[in-house]
matplotlib code that plots the C-alpha trace (Angstrom):
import matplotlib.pyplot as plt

x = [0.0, 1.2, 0.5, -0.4, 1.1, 0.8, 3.0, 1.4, 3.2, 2.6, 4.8, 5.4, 5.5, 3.1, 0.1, -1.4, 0.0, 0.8, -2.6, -4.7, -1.8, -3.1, -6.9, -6.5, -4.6, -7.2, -9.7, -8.5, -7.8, -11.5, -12.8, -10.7, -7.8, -4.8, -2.5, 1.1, 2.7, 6.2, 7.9, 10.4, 13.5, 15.0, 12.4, 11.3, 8.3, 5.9, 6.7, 5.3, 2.1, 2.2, 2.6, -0.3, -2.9, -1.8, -0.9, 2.6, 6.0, 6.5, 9.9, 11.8, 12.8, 15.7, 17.0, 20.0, 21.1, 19.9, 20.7, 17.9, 18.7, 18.4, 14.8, 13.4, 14.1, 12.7, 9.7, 9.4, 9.4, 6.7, 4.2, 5.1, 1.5, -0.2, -2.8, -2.3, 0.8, 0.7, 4.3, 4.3, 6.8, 8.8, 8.6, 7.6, 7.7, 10.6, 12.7, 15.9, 19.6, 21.4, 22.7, 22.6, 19.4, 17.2, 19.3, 18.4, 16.5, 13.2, 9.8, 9.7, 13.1, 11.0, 7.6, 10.4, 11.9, 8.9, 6.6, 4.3, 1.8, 1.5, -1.5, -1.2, -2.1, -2.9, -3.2, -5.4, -6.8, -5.7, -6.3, -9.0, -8.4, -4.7, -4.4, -4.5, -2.0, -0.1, -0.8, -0.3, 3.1, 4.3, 2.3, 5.0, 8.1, 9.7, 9.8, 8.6, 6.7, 3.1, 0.6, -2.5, -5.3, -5.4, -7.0, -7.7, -7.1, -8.2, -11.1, -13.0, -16.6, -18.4, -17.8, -14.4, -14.3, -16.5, -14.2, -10.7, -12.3, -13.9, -10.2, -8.4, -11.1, -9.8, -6.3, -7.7, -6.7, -9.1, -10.5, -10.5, -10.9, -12.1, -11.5, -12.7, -10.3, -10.4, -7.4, -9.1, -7.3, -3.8, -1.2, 1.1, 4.6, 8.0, 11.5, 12.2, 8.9, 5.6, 4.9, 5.9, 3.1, 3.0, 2.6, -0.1, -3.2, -6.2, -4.3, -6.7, -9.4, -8.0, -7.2, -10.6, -11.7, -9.4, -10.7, -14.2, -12.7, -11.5, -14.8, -16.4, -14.1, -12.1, -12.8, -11.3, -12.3, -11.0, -7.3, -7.1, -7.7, -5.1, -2.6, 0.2, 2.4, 5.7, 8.2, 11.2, 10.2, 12.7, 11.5, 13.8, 15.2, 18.4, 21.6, 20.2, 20.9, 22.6, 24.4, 23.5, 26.0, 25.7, 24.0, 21.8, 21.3, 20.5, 18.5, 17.7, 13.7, 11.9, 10.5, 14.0, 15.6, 12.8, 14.9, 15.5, 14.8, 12.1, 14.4, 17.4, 15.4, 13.9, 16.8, 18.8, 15.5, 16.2, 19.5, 19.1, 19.6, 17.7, 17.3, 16.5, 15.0, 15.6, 14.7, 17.4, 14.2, 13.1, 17.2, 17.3, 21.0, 21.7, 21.0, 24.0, 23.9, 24.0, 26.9, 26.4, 24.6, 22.6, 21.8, 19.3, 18.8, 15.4, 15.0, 17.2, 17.1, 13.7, 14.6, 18.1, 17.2, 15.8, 18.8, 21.2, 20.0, 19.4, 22.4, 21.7, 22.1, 24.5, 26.7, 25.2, 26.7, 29.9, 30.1, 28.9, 31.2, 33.9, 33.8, 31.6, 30.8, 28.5, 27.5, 25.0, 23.3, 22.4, 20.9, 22.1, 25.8, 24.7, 23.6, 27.5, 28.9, 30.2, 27.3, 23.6, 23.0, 19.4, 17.3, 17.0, 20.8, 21.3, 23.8, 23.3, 25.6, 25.7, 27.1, 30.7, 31.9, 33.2, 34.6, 32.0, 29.4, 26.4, 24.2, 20.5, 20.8, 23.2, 20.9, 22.0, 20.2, 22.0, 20.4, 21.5, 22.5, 25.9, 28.2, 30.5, 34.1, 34.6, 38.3, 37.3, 36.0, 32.4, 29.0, 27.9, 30.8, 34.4, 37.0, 37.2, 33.3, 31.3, 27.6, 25.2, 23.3, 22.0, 22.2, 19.1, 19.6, 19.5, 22.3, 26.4, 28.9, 29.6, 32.8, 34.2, 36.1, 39.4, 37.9, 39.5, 37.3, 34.9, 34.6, 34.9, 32.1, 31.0, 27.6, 25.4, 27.7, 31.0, 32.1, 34.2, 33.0, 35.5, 36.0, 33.0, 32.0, 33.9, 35.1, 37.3, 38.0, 34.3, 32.3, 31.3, 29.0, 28.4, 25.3, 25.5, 22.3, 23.2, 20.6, 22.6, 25.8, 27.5, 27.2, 30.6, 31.6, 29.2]
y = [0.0, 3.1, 6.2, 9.9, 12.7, 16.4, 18.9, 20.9, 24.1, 27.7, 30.8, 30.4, 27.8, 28.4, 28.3, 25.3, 22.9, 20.2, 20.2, 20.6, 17.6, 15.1, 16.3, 15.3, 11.8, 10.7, 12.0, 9.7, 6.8, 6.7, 6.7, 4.0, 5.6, 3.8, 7.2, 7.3, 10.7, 12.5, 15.1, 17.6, 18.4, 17.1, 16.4, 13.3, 14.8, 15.4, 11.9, 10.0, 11.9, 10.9, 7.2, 7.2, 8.9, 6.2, 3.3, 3.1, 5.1, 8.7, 9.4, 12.1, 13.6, 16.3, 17.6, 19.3, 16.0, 13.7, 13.0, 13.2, 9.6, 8.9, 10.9, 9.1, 5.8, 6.6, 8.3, 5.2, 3.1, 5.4, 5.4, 1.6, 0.3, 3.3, 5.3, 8.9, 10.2, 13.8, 15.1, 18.2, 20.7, 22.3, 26.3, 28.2, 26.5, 28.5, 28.4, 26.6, 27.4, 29.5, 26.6, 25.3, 24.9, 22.6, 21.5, 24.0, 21.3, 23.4, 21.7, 24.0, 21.4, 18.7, 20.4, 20.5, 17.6, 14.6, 17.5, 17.2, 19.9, 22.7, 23.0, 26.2, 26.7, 30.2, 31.7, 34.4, 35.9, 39.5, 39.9, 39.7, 39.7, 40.6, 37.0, 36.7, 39.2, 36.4, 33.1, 35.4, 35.4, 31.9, 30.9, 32.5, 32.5, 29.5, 27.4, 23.9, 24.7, 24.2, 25.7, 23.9, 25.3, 26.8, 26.2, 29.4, 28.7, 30.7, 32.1, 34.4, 34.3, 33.3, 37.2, 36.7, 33.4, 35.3, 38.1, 36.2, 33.2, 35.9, 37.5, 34.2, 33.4, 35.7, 34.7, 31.6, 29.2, 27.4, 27.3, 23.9, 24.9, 27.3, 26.4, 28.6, 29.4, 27.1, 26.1, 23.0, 21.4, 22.2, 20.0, 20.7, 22.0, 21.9, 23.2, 20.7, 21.0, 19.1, 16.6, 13.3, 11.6, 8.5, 11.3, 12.9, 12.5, 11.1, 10.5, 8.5, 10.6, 13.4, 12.4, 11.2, 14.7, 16.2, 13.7, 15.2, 18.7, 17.6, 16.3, 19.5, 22.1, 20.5, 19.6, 16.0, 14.7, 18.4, 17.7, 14.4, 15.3, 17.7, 14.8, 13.9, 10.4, 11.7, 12.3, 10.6, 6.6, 3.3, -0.4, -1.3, 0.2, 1.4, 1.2, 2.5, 6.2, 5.4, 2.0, -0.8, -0.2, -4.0, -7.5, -7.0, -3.9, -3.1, 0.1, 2.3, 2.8, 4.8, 7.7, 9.3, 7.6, 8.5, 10.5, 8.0, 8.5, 5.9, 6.0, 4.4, 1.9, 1.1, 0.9, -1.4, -3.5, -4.0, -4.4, -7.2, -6.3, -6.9, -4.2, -5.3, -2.8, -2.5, 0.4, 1.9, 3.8, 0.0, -0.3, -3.0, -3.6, -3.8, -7.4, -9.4, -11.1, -7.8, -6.8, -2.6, -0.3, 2.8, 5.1, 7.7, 11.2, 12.0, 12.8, 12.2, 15.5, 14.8, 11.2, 11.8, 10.8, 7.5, 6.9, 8.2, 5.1, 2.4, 0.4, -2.4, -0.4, 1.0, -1.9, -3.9, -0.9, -0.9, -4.6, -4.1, -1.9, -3.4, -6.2, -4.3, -0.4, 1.9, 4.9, 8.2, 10.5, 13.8, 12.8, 9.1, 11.4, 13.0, 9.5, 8.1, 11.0, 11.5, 13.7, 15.1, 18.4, 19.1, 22.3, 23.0, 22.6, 19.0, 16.8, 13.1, 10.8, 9.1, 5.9, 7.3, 5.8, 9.4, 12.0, 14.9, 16.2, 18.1, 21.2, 21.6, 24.9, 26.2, 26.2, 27.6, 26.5, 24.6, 24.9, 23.4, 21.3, 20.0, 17.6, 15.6, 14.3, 11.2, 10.9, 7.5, 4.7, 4.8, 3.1, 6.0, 5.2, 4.8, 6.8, 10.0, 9.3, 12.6, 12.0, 14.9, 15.7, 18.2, 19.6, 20.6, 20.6, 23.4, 21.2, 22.8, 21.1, 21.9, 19.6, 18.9, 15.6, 14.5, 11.9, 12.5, 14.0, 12.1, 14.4, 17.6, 19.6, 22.6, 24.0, 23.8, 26.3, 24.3, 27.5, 25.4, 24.5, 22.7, 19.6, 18.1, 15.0, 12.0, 8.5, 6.5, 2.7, 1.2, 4.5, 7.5, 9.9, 13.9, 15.9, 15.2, 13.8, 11.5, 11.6, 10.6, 9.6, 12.1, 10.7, 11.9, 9.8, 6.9]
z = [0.0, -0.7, 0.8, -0.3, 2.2, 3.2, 5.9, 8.4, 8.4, 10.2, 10.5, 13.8, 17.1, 18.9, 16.0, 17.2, 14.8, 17.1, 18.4, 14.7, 14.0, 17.0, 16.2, 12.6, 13.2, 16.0, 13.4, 10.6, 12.3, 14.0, 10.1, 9.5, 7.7, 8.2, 9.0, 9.4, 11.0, 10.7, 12.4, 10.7, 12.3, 15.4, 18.1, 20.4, 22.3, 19.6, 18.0, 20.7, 20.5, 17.0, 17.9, 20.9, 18.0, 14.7, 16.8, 14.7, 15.5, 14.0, 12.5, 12.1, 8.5, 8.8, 6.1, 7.2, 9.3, 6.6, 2.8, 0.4, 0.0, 3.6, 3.8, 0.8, 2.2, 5.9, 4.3, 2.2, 4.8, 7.1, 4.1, 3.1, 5.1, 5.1, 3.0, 4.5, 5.5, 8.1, 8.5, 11.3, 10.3, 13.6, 14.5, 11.6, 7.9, 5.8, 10.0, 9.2, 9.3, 6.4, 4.2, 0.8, -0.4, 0.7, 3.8, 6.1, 8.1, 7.4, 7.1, 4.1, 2.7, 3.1, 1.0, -1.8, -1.8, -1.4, -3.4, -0.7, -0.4, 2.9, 4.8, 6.8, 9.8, 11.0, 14.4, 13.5, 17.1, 16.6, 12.8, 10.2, 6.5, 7.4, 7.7, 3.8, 3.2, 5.3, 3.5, 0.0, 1.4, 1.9, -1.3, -3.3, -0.9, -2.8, -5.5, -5.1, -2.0, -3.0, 0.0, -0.9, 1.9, 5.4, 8.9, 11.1, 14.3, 17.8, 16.3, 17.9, 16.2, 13.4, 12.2, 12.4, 10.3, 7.9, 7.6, 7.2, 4.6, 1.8, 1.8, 1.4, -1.6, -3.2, -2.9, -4.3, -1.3, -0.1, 4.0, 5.2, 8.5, 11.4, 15.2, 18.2, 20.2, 23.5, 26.2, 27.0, 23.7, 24.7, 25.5, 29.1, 28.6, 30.5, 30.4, 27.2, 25.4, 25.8, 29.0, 27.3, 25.8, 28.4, 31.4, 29.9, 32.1, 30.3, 26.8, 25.3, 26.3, 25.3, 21.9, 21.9, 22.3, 19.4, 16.9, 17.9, 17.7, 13.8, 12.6, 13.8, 12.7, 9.9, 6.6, 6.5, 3.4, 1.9, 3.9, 2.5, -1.3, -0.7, -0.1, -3.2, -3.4, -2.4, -5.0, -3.1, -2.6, -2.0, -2.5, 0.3, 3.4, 2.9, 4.9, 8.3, 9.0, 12.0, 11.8, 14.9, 17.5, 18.2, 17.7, 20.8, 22.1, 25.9, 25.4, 28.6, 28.5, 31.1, 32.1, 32.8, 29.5, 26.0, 24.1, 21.1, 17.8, 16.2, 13.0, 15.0, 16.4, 13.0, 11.0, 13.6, 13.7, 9.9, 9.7, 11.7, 15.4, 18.7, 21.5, 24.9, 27.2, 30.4, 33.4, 35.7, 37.4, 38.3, 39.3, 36.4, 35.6, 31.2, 30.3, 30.6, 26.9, 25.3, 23.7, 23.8, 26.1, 25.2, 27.8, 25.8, 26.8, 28.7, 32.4, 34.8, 36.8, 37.7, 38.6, 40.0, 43.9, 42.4, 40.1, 43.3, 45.2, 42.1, 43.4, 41.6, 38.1, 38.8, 39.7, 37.0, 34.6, 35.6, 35.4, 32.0, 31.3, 32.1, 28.8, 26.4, 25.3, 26.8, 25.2, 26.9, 25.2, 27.2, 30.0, 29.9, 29.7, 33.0, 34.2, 33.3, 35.6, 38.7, 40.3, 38.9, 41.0, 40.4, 39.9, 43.7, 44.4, 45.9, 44.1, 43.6, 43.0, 39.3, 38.1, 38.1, 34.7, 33.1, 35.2, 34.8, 36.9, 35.5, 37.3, 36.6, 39.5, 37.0, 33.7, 30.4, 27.1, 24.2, 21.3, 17.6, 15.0, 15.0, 13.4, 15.3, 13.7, 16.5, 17.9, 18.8, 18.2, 19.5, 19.5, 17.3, 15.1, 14.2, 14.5, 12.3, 11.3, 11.3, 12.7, 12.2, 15.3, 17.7, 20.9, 23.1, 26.7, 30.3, 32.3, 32.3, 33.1, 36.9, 36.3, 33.0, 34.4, 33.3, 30.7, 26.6, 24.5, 22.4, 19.7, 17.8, 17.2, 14.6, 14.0, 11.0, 8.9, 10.0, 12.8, 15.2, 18.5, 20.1, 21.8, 23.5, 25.6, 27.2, 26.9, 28.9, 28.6, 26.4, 28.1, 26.1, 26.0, 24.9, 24.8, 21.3, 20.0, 16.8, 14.0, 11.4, 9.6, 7.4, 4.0, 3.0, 5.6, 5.7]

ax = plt.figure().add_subplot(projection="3d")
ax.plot(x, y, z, "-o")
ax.set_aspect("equal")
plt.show()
């Protein structure tokens, strides 16, 4: 089965396109529509609300950190048993970094590249037929970025709709939407983005109200007409954009450890390896016939007095450690650590296996893409590899430890950033979220 697909885009966050998203894949799958969901750009929150709405994982499609050969075979694989494919663009639709041409990681990139049509979504509380003047704009930003209809969102009256539709008539794009404005359809936030999907209170319920919200307010056989066969399609997975860091993977899964990308877990799947989960929350040790350990960001500052005291982890780890690699990403980095201090000041000790210690009470945001050139070998890769990635984290380094270096890092445009993470013996671990292999380097 193959599917047809379309982007949600907006000019800003904050528009309401992650909830018109959920509301439209809760909507579809109640008629029956076997819907598949995307994300663009680098995220893990908004995926899993993705997942709980279609019943199937959500991947991510980057097109700074990923080849247009990598993002045709992942969005051939999301669309491979599907009939209608919604990919959620992140921050405002043309927002990427100033690159070549379509790999500026903009949901925008993506539009181009599979030719999948924009629905827009537009807050429009504060403006009338100003809002046309607006979608006028991103209809004829850029080549090869077709914007096929609109939703107004945060209405404040059937006088308001009236106003704003008869202005983008005559634009010629058509309405396929009009929601009040209400606060009982938003999702909770914290200091990393939305409350993860399996803390949401009431999930199912409250999907269960967004599909009602849809078929009210949306025109849902008008958004799927809308929706084009992507341009970019594989027959087979390709090589995996992140190769298997091992035959059987022990994978941290918990509350404090989420923060791994559906794609990697995919593409080892099909390359032929097996992940184990396992819960340091629970003080589960990694499973001794593994041959790798992946500590995945998350949580842990919220979690840290539970982690402190998870003895039997802990130990378990560094027997683990001591015969086969183990590998953190952000927080499972601050996990490998000497010490976690949390938000209110009080440090608690970590597993000890790198040198660092990390400060929540100290918080700075790190925000961006980056590629990695590894001075090691490393579960993420061998020496010299360069893995494109990002960075997205409020912890600083209250220690930087005595560990080498794992890698070097630059930003998007190549500006050097130094030196960054650990590894010492089979551990390693950075902030450094890996999303893909460089395909010079591949």
């Amino acid at each position: 089965m193959s599917a047809r697909g379309l982007i949600i885009g907006a000019p800003r966050s904050g528009s309401g396109k992650t909830t018109l998203t959920l509301a439209m894949l809760a909507a579809f799958r109640r008629r029956g529509v076997t819907v598949r969901a995307a994300k663009s750009g680098p995220d893990y929150i908004d995926p899993a609300f993705h997942a709980a709405a279609t019943g199937a994982p959500s991947l991510n499609l980057d097109s700074w950190a990923m080849s247009p050969a990598q993002l045709g075979d992942l969005a051939a694989t999301t669309v491979r048993d599907g009939e209608l494919l919604i990919v959620e663009s992140a921050m405002g639709l043309f927002d990427g970094v100033a690159v070549e041409r379509h790999r500026t990681g903009a949901g925008a990139d993506l539009a181009a590249t599979l030719g999948l049509p924009v629905l827009l979504v537009l807050d429009v509380s504060g403006q009338s037929q100003t809002a046309a003047a607006v979608a006028r704009g991103f209809m004829g930003h850029a080549p090869g970025v077709e914007i096929a209809g609109v939703v107004l969102n945060r209405l404040a009256s059937e006088r308001h709709r009236s106003g704003i539709a008869k202005a983008m008539e005559a634009i010629g794009l058509p309405v396929l939407g009009a929601v009040p404005r209400d606060e009982r359809w938003a999702v909770p936030e914290r200091h990393l983005g939305l409350v993860q999907a399996e803390e949401h209170p009431g999930l199912r319920e409250h999907l269960e109200r967004l599909a009602d919200l849809a078929e009210a307010h949306l025109n849902l056989d008008g958004i799927a007409r809308l929706a084009k066969a992507p341009a970019i399609m594989a027959a087979e997975a390709g090589e995996p954009a992140l190769r298997p860091p091992g035959q059987r993977i022990a994978l941290a899964r918990d509350a404090a450890f989420s923060f791994v990308y559906p794609h990697h877990l995919q593409g080892w799947r099909y390359a032929g390896a097996e992940l184990r989960l396992f819960s340091p929350l629970a003080d589960e040790p990694p499973p001794e016939d593994c041959d790798v350990c992946w500590l995945p960001g998350g949580y842990p500052e919220l979690h840290a007095g539970v982690l402190a005291a998870a003895q039997r982890f802990k130990a378990g780890l560094g027997r683990f450690a001591e015969t086969r690699p183990v590998h953190g990403e952000c927080g499972g980095y601050m996990t490998l650590g000497e010490g976690l201090e949390d938000a209110s000041g009080v440090r608690h000790d970590m597993a000890g296996l790198l040198s660092h210690s990390t400060s929540f009470a100290r918080r700075k945001m790190n925000l961006g893409y980056r590629r990695a050139r590894l001075l090691a070998p490393a579960p993420i890769g061998p020496a010299g590899a360069v893995v494109r990635g990002h960075e997205f984290h409020y912890a600083s380094l209250s220690d930087p430890g005595r560990d080498e270096s794992l890698a070097t890092l630059s930003d998007a445009q190549g500006r050097d950033l130094g030196t960054a993470g650990g590894r010492r013996g089979r551990v390693s671990g950075a902030f450094f979220h890996a999303i893909a292999t460089d395909e010079e380097t591949a």
